[in-house]
C-alpha positions as CSV (number, residue, x, y, z in Angstrom):
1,X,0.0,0.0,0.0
2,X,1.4,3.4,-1.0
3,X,2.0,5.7,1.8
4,X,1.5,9.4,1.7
5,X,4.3,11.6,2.7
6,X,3.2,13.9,5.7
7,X,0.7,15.6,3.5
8,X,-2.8,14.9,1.3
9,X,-2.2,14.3,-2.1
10,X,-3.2,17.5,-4.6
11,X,-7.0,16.4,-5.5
12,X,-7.0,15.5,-9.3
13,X,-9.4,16.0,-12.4
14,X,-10.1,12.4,-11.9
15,X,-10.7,12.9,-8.5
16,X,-13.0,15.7,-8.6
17,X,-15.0,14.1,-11.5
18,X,-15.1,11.0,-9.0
19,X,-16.9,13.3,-5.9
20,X,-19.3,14.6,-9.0
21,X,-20.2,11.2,-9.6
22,X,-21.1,9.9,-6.4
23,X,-23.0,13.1,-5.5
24,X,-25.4,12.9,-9.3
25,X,-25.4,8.9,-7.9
26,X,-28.3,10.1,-5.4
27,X,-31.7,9.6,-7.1
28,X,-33.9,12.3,-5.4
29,X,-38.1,12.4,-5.7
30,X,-40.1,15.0,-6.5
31,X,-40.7,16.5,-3.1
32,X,-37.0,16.7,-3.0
33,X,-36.7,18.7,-5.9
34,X,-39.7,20.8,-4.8
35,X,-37.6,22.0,-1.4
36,X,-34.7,22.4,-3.2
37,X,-36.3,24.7,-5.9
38,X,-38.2,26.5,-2.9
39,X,-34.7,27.0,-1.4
40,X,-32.8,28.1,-4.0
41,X,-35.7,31.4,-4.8
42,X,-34.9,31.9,-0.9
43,X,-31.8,31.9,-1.6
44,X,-30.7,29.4,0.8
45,X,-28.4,26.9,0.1
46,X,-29.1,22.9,0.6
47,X,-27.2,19.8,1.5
48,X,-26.2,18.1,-1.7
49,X,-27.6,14.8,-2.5
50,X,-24.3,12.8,-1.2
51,X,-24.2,14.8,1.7
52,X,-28.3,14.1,2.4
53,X,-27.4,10.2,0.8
54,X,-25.2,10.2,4.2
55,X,-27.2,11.4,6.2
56,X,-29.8,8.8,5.2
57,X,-27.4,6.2,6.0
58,X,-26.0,7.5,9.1
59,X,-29.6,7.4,10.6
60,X,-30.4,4.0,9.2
61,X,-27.6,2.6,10.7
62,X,-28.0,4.0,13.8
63,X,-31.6,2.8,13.7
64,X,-32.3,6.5,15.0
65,X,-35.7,7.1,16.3
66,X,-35.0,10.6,17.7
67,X,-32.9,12.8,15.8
68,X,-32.4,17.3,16.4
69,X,-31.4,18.7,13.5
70,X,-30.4,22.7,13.3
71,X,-31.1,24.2,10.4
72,X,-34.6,23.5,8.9
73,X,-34.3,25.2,5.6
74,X,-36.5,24.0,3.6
75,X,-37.4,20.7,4.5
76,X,-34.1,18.9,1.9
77,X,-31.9,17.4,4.5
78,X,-34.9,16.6,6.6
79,X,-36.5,14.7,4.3
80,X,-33.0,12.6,4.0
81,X,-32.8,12.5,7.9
82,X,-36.7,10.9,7.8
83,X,-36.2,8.5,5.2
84,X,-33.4,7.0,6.9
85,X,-34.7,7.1,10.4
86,X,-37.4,4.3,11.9
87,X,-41.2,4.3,11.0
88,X,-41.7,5.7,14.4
89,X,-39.2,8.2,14.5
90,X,-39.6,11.9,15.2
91,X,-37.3,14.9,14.0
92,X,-37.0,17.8,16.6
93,X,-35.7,20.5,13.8
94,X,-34.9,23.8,15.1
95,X,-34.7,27.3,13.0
96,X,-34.9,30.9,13.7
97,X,-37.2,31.4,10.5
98,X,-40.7,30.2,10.9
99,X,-41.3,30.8,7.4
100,X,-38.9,28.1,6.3
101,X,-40.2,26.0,8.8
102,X,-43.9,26.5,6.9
103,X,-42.1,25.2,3.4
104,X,-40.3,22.5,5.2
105,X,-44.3,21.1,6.9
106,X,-45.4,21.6,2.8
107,X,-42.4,19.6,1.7
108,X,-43.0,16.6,4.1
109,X,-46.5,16.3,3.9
110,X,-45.6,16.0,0.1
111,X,-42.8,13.2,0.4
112,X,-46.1,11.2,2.1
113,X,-44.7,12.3,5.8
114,X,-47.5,11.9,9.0
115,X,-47.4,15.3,10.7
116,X,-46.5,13.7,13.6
117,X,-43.0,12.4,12.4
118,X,-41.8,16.3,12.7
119,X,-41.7,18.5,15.5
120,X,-40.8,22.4,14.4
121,X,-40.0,24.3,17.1
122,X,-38.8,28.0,16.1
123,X,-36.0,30.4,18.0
124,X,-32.0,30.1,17.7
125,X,-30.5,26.6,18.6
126,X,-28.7,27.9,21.8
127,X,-32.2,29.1,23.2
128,X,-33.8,25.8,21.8
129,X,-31.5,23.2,22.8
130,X,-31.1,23.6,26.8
131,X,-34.9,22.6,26.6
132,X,-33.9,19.4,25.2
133,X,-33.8,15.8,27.2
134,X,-30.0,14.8,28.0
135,X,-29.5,11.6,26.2
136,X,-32.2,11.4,24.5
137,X,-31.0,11.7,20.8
138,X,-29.6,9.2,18.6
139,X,-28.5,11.6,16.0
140,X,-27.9,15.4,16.1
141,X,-27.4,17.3,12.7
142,X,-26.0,20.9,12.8
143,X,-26.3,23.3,10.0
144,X,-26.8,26.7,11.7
145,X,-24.6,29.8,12.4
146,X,-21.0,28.5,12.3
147,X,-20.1,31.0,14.7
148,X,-22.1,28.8,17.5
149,X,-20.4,25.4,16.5
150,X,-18.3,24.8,19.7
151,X,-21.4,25.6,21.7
152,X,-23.6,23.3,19.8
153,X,-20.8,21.0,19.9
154,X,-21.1,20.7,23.5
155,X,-25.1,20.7,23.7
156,X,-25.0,18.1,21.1
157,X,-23.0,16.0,22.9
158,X,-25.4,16.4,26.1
159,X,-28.5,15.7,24.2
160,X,-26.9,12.1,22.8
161,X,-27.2,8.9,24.2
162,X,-23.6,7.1,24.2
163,X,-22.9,5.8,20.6
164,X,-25.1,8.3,19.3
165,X,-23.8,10.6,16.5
166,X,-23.6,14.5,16.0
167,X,-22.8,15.6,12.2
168,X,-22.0,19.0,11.0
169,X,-22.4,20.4,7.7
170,X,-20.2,23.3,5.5
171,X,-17.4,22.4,7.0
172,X,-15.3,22.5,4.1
173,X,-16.4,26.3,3.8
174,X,-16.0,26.2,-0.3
175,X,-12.2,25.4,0.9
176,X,-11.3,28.4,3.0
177,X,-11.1,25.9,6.3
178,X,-7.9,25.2,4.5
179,X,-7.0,28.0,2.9
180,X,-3.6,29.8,4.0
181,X,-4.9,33.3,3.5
182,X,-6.7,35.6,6.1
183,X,-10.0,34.4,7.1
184,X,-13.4,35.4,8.5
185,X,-14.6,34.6,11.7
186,X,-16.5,31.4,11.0
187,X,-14.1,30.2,9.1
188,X,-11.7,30.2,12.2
189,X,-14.6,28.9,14.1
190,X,-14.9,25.8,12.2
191,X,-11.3,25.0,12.5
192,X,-11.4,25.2,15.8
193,X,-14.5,22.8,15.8
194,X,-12.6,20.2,14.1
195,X,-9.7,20.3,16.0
196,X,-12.1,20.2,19.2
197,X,-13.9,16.9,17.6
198,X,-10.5,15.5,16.4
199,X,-9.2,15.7,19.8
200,X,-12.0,14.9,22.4
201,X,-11.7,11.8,23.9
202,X,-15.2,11.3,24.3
203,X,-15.9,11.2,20.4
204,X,-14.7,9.0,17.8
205,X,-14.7,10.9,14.4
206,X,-14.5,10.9,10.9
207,X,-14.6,13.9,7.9
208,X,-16.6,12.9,4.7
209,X,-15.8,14.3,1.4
210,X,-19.6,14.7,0.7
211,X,-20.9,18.1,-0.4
212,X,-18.9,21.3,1.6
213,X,-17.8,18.9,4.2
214,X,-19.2,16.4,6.6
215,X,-18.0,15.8,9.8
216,X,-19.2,13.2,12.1
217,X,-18.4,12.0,15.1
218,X,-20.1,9.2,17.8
219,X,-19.8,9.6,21.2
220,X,-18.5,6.6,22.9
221,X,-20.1,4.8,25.3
């Protein structure tokens, strides 16, 4: 096996066309599509189809039946979160934006969704998640202000049962996480998340290439 000399190799053509690939490998429905549209005229941006693929499967294999997720948008990684969760399951999704959290009801009802498999509650995640049951959550998904990620980090980690998994999203930040030139706050914010994640002993952790970044982490038991 080849060994890599201290640093990543410089991603190729071939490897970029690869990570195109497996995102266009997602088939997505209709009410997908529908959210995504609905997103884009708010000009909001989505997970991409790998990074919602993941998702899917990260839930699934945790056979999660309560998930938080930060961020509703509208409705896209939701809908991946759901599909991958049990029958039974309920996602607690949080937003400041009530309106999105309107589009997101529309878009689940669509993908065939019972009302009660969602539970919106609106208001910023740091107000929201104190009022959340410690270790009650099998999966936590965080796509809010990445200026709050170490303090989500650490509520996350409160609300999860042990081997339960937290996963953030935008990590990558279109490349400027590492980028050697000056950057903006939340940029140096999220390296300081995945250094925190990389080094807790209480998680076990791992960075997808999926979308602008994946990282996911379980908490050990």
């Amino acid at each position: 096996m080849r060994q890599l000399r201290g640093q990543e190799r410089v991603i190729t053509a071939n490897r970029q066309t690869s990570w195109a690939f497996a995102d266009a490998f997602v088939a997505e429905d209709e009410a997908l599509h529908g959210a995504r549209e609905r997103a884009r005229e708010l000009g909001l941006r989505s997970v991409s189809p790998g990074t919602g693929a993941a998702l899917r499967l990260l839930a699934a294999a945790a056979d999660a039946k309560a998930v938080a997720e930060i961020g509703t948008g509208t409705g896209v990684s939701g809908m991946y979160l759901l599909h991958g969760m049990r029958r039974d399951g309920v996602l607690t999704t949080v937003d400041p934006e009530p309106e999105r959290q309107q589009f997101a009801r529309e878009a689940f009802r669509e993908a065939g969704f019972a009302t009660n498999r969602a539970r919106f509650i609106p208001g910023r995640a740091l107000d929201v998640l104190p009022r959340l049951a410690d270790g009650g959550y099998d999966l936590v998904f965080c796509d809010g202000d990445r200026l709050e990620s170490l303090d989500v980090l650490a509520e996350s980690l409160r609300l999860l049962r042990p081997g339960g998994l937290v996963c953030f999203e935008g990590v990558f930040a279109d490349g400027r996480t590492v980028d050697s030139a000056a950057q903006p706050a939340e940029v140096l914010r999220l390296r300081e998340l995945l250094r925190a994640v990389r080094e807790s002993q209480e998680l076990m952790s791992a960075l997808l290439p999926v979308g602008d970044g994946l990282l996911c982490a379980v908490r050990r038991g």
